[in-house]
Backbone as CSV, one residue per row, in Angstrom:
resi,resn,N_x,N_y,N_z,CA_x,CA_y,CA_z,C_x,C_y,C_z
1,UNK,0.841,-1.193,0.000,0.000,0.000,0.000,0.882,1.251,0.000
2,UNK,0.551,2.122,-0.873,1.380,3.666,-1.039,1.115,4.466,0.679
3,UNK,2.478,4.648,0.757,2.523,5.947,1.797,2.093,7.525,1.894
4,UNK,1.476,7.693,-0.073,1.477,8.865,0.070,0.326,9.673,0.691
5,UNK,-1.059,9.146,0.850,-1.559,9.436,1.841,-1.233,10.037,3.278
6,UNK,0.030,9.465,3.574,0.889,9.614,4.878,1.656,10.807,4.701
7,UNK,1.822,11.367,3.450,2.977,12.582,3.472,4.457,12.033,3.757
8,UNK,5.158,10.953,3.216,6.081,10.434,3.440,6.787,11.512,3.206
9,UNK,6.988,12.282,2.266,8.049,12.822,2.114,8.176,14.297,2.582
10,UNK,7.789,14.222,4.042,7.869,15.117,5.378,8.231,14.358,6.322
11,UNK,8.945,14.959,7.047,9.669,14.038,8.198,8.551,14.016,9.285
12,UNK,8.779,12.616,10.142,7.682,12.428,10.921,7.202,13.581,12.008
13,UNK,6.227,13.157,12.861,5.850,14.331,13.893,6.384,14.174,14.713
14,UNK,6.873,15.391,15.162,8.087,15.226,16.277,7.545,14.135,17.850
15,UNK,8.034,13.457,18.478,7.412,12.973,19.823,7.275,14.388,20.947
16,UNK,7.553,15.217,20.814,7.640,16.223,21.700,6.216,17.351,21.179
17,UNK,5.328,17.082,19.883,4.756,17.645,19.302,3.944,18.864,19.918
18,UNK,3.120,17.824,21.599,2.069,18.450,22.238,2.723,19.068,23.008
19,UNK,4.298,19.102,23.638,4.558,19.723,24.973,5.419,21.058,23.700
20,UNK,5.663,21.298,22.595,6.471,22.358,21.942,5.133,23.076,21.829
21,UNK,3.677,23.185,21.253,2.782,23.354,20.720,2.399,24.178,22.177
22,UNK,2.431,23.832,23.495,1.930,24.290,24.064,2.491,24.927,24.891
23,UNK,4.150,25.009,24.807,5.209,25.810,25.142,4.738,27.071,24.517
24,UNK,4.743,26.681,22.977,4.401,27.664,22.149,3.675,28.926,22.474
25,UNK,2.302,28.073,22.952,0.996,28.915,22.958,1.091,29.538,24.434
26,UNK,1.919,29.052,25.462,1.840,29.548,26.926,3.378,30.905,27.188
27,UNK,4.272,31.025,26.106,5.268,32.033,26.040,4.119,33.581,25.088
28,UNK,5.235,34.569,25.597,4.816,35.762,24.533,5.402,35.794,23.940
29,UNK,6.324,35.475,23.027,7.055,35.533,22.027,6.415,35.236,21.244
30,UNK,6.923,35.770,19.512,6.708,35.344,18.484,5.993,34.148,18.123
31,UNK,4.900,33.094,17.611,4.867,31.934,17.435,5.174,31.574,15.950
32,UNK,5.473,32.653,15.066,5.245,32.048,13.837,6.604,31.110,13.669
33,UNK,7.863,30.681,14.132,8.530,29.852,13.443,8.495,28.795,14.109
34,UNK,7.610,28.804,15.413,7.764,27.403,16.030,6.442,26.693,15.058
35,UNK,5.646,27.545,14.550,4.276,27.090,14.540,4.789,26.548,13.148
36,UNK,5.604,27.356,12.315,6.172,26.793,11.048,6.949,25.339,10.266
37,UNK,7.803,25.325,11.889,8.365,24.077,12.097,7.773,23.328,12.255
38,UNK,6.121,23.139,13.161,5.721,21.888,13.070,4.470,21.675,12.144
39,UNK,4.300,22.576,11.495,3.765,22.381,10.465,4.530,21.373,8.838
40,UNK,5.667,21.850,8.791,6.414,20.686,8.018,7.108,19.445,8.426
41,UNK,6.131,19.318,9.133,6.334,17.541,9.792,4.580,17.042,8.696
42,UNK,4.968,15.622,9.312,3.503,14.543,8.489,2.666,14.767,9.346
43,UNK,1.955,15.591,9.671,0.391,15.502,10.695,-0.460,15.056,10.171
44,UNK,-1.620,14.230,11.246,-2.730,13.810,10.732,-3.606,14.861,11.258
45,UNK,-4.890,14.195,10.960,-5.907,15.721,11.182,-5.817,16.289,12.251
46,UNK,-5.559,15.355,13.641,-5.741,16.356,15.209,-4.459,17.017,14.732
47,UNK,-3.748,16.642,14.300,-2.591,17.197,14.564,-2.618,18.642,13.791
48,UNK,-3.153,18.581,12.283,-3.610,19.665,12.162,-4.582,20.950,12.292
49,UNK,-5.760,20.018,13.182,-6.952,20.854,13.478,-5.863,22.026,14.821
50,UNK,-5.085,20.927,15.596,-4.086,21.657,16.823,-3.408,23.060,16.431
51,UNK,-2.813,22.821,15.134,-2.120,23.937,14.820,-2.996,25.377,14.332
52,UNK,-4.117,24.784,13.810,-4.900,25.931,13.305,-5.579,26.603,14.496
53,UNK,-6.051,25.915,15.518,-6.408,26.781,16.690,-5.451,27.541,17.625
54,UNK,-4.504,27.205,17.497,-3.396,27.437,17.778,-3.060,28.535,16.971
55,UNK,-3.081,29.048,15.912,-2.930,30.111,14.905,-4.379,31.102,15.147
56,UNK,-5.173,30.761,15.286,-6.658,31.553,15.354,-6.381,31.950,17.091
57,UNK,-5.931,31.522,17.529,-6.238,32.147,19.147,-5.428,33.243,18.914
58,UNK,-4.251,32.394,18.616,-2.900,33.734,18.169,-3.474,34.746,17.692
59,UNK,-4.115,34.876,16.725,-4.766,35.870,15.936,-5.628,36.403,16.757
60,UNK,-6.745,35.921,17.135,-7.431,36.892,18.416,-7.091,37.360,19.495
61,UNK,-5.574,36.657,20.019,-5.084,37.585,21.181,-4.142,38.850,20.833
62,UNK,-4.310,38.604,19.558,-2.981,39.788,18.526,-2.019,39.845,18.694
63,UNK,-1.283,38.324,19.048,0.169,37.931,19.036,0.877,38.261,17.644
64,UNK,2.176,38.095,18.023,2.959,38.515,16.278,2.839,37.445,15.562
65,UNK,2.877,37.542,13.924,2.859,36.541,13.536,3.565,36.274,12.246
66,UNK,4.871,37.604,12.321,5.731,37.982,11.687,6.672,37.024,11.791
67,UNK,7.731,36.122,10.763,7.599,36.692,9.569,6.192,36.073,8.170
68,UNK,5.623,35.713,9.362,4.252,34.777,8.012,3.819,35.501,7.651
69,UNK,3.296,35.476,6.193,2.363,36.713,5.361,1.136,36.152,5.895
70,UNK,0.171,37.373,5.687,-1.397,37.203,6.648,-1.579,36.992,4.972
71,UNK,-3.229,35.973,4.964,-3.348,35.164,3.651,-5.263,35.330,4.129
72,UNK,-5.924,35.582,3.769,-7.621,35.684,3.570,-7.941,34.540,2.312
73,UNK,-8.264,33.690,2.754,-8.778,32.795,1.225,-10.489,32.314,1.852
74,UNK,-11.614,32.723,0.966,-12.648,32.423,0.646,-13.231,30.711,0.576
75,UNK,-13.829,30.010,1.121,-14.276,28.941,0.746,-15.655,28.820,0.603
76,UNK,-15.810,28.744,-0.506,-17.568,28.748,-1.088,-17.164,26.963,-2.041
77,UNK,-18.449,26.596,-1.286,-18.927,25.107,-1.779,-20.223,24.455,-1.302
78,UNK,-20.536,23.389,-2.036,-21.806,23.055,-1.574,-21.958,21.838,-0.409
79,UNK,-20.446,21.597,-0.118,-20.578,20.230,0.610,-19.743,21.016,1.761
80,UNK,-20.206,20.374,3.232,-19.787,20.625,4.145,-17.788,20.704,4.599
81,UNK,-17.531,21.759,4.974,-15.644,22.613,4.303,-15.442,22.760,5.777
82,UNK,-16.046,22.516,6.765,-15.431,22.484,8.274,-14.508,21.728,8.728
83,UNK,-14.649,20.772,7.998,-12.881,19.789,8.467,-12.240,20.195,7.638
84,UNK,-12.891,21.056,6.155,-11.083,21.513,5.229,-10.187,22.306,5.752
85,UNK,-11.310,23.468,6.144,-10.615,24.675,6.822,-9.682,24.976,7.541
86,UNK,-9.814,24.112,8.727,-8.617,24.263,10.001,-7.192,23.429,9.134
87,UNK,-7.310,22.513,8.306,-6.272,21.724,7.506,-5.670,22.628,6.569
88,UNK,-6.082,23.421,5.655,-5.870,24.223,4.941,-4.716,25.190,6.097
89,UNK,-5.653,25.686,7.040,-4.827,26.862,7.386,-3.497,26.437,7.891
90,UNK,-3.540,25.159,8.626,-2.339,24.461,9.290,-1.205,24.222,8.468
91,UNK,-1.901,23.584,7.242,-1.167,23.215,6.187,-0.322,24.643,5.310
92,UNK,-0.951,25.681,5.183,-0.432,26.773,4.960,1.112,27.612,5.870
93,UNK,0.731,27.262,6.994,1.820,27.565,7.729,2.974,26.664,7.417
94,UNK,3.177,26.041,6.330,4.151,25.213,5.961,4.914,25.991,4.901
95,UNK,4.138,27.055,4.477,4.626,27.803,3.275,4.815,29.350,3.396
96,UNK,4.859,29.749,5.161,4.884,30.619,5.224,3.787,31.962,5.139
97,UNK,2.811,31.127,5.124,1.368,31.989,5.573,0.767,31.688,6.291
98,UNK,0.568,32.867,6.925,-0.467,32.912,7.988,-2.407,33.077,7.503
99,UNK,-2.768,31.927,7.061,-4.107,32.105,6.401,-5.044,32.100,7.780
100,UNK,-6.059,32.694,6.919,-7.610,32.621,7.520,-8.263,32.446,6.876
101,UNK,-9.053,31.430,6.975,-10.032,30.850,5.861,-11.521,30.899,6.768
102,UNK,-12.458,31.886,5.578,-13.589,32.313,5.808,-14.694,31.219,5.103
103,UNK,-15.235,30.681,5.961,-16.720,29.574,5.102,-17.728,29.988,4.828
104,UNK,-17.978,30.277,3.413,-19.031,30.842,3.173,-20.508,29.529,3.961
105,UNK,-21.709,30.189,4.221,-22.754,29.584,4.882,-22.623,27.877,3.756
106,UNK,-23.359,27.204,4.732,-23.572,25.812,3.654,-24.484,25.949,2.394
107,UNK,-24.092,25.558,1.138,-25.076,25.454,0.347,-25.632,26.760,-0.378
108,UNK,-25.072,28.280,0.194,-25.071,29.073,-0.089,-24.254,30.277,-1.528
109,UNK,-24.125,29.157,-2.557,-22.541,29.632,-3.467,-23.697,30.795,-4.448
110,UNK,-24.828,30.226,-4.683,-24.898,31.485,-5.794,-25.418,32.843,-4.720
111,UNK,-26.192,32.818,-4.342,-26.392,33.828,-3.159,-25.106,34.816,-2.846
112,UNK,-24.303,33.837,-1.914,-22.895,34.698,-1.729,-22.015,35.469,-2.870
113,UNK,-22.236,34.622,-4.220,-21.775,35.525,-5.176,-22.291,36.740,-5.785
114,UNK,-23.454,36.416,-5.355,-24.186,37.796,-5.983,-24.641,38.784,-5.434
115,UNK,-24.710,38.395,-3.692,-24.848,39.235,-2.720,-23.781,40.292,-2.430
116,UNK,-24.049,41.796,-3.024,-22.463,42.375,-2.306,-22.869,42.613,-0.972
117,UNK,-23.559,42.121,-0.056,-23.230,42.482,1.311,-23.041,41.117,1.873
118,UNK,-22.499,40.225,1.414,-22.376,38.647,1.514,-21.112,38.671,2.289
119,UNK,-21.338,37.678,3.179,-19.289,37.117,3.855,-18.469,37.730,3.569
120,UNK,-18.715,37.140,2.241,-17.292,36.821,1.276,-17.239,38.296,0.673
121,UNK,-17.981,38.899,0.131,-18.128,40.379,-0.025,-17.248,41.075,0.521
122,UNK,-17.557,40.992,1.517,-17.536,41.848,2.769,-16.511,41.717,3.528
123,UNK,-15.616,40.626,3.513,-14.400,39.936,4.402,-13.202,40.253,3.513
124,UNK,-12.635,41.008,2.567,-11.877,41.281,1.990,-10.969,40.526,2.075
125,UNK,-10.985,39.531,1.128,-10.157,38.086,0.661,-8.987,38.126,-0.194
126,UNK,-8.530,37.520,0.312,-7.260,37.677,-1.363,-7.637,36.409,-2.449
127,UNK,-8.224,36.046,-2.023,-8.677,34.404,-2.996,-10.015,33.951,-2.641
128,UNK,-10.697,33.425,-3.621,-11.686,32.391,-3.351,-11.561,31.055,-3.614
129,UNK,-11.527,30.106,-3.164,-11.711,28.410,-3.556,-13.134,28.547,-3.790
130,UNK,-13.788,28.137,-4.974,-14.500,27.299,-5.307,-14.681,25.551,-5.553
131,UNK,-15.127,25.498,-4.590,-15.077,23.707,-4.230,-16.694,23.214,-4.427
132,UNK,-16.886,23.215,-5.984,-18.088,22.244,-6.421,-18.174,20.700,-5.938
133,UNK,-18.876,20.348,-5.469,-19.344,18.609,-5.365,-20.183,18.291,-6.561
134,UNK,-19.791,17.325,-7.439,-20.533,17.578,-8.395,-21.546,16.759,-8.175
135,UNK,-21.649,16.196,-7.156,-23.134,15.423,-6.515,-23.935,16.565,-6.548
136,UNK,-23.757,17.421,-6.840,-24.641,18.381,-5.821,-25.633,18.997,-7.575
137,UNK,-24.721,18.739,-8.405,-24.470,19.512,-10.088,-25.623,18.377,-10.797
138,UNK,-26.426,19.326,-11.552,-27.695,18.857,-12.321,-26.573,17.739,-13.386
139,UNK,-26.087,16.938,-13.269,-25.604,16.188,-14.072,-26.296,14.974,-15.077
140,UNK,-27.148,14.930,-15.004,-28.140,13.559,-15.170,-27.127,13.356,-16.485
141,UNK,-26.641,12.079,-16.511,-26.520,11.112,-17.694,-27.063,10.864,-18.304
142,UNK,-26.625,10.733,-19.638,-27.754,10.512,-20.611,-26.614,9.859,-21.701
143,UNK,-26.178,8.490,-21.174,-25.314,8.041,-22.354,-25.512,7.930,-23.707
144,UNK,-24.992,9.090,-24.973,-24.739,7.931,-26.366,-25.878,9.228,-26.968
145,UNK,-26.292,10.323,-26.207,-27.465,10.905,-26.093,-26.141,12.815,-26.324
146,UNK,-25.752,12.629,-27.941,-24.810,14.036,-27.598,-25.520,15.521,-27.322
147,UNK,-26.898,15.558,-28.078,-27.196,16.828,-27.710,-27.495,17.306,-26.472
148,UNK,-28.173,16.029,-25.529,-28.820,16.511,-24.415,-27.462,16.693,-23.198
149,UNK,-26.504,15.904,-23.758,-25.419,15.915,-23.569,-24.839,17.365,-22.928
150,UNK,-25.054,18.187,-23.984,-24.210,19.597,-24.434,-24.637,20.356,-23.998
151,UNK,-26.335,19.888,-23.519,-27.184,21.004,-23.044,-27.222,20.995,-21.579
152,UNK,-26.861,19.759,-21.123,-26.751,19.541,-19.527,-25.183,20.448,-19.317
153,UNK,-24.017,20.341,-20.182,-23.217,21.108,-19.746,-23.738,22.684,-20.047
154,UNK,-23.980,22.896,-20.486,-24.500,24.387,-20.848,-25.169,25.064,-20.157
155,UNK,-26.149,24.158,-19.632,-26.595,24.534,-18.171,-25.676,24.904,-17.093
156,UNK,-24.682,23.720,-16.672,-24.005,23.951,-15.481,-23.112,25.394,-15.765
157,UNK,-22.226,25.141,-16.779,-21.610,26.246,-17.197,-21.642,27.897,-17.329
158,UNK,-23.275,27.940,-17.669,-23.263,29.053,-17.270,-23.968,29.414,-15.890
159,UNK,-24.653,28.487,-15.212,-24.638,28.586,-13.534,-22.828,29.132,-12.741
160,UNK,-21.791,28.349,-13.068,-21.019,28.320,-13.081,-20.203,30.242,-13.469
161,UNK,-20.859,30.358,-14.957,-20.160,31.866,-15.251,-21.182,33.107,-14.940
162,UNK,-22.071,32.513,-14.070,-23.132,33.172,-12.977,-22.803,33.851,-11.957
163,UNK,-21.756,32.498,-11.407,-21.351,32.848,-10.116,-19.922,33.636,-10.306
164,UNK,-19.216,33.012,-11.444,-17.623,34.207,-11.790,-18.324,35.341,-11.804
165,UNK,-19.236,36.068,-12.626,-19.528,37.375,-12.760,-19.610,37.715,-11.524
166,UNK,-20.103,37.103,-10.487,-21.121,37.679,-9.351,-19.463,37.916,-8.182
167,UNK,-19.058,37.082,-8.121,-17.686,36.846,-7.572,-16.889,38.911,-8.037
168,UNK,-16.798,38.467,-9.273,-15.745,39.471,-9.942,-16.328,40.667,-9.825
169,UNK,-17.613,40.913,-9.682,-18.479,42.170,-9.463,-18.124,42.614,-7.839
170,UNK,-18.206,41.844,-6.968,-18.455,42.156,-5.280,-17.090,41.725,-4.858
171,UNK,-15.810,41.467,-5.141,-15.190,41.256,-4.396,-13.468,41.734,-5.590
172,UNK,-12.590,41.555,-4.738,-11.436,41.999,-5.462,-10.462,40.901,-5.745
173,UNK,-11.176,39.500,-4.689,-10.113,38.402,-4.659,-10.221,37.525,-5.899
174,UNK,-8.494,36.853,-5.994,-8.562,35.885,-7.400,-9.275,34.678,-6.987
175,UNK,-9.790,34.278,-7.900,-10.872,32.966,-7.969,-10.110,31.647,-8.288
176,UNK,-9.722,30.314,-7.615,-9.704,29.107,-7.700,-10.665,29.029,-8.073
177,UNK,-10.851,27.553,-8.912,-11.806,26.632,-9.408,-11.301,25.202,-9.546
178,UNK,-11.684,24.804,-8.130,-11.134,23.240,-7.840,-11.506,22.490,-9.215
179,UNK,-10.991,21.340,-9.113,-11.429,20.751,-10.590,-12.447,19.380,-9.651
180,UNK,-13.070,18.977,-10.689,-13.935,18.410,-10.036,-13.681,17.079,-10.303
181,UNK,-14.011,15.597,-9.166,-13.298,14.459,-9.138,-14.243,13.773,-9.666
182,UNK,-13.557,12.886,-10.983,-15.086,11.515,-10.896,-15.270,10.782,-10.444
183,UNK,-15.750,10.553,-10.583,-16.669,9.407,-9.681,-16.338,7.977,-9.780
184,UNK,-16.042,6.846,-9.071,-14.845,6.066,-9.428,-15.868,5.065,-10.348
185,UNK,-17.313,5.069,-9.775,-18.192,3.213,-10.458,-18.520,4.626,-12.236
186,UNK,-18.170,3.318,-12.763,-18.221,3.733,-14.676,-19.729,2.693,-15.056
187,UNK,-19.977,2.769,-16.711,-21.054,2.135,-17.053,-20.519,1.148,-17.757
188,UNK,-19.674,1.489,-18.470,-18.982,0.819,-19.445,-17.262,1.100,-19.643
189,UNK,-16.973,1.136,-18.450,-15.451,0.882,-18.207,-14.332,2.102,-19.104
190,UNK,-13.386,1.833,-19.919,-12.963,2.905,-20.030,-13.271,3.415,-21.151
191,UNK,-14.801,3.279,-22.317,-15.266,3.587,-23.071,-16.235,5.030,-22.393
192,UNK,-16.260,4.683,-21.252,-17.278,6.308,-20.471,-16.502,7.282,-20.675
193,UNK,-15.447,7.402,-20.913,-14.506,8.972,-21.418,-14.458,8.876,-22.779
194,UNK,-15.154,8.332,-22.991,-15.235,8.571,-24.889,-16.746,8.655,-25.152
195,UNK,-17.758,7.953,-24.429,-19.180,8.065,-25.316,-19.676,9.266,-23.994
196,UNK,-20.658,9.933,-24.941,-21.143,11.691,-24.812,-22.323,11.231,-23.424
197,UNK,-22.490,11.611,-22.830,-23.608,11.288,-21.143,-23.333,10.828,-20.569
198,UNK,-22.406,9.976,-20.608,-22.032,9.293,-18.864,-21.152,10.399,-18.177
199,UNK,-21.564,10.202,-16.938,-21.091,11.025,-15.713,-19.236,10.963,-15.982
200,UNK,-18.421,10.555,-16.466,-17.118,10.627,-16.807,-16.886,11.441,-17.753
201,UNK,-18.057,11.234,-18.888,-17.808,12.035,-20.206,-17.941,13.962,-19.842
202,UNK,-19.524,13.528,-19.099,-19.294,15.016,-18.508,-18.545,15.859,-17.308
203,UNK,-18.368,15.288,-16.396,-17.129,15.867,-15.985,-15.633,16.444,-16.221
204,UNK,-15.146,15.252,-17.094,-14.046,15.149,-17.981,-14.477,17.098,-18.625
205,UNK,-15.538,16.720,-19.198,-15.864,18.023,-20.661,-15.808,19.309,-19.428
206,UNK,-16.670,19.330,-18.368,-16.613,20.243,-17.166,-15.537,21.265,-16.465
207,UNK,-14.304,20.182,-16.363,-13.286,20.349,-16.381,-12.141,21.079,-17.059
């Protein structure tokens, strides 16, 4: 079985992880290079949910957090982003930013884009992630079937350049657009990325 799930190629988590972490958080000094250092170790999720609260308290007690650049990134999606968030930000401190990642409400993506008094509006971001589930995306299949095909993307697409306008109108931050994953069960094996309606064909085209 592959390690890369594991982040092999980060050195392990230190054994001292919880008593440095909370050295950390109980001194006034600086935290950003201790918090940096153990961020480029292999953490699993506590380990990263630890560091991000650990960075957010920092931030609300208005500790320094120099030399990390402060980082605002947007998360608008339709599937629940509360376990991405704190990972994201933890994981960021590996690269020398100090992020804050704002969740737009659940289920809320065209709204927030078009709302200028929305979150995300309003929270002056340097980025947005857009993180579609495409469970969520009028996809219906329609194998072997090209027009209805073209018209199901045409639909999403411009839902999709709905929400860029609405984005690019109310806010100043650059826009991600996660790419979207397929779906692993096929109809007809690796002929579904070639014939026009199956859920592979359209994603693939989505993409």
């Amino acid at each position: 079985m592959s390690d890369r799930g594991n982040l092999f190629w980060l050195p392990p988590r230190p054994a001292d992880f919880a008593d440095r972490l909370k050295a950390a958080q109980a001194g006034e000094g600086p935290l950003a290079h201790e918090l940096k250092f153990l961020a480029g170790h292999a953490l699993d999720i506590n380990g990263l949910n630890r560091l991000a609260k650990t960075l957010r308290k920092a931030r609300q007690e208005g500790r320094g957090l120099k030399p990390l650049a402060p980082f605002r990134l947007g998360l608008l999606s339709n599937s629940t982003t509360s376990l991405v968030a704190p990972a994201l930000e933890a994981t960021a401190l590996r690269y020398g930013l100090a992020m804050e990642v704002v969740e737009a409400p659940f289920g809320q993506i065209v709204q927030e884009a078009l709302d200028p008094q929305s979150l995300l509006a309003t929270s002056g971001l340097d980025a947005i992630l857009i993180a579609v589930d495409v469970h969520g995306l009028p996809l219906a299949g329609t194998p072997g079937d090209s027009d209805r095909s073209e018209a199901t993307l045409d639909g999403v697409l411009a839902q999709f350049d709905l929400i860029r306008q609405g984005l690019r109108a109310n806010t100043k931050a650059a826009l991600i657009w996660q790419t979207a994953p397929r779906l692993p069960e096929t109809l007809f094996g690796s002929y579904d990325f070639r014939l026009p309606g199956t859920h592979r064909w359209l994603v693939d085209q989505l993409n």
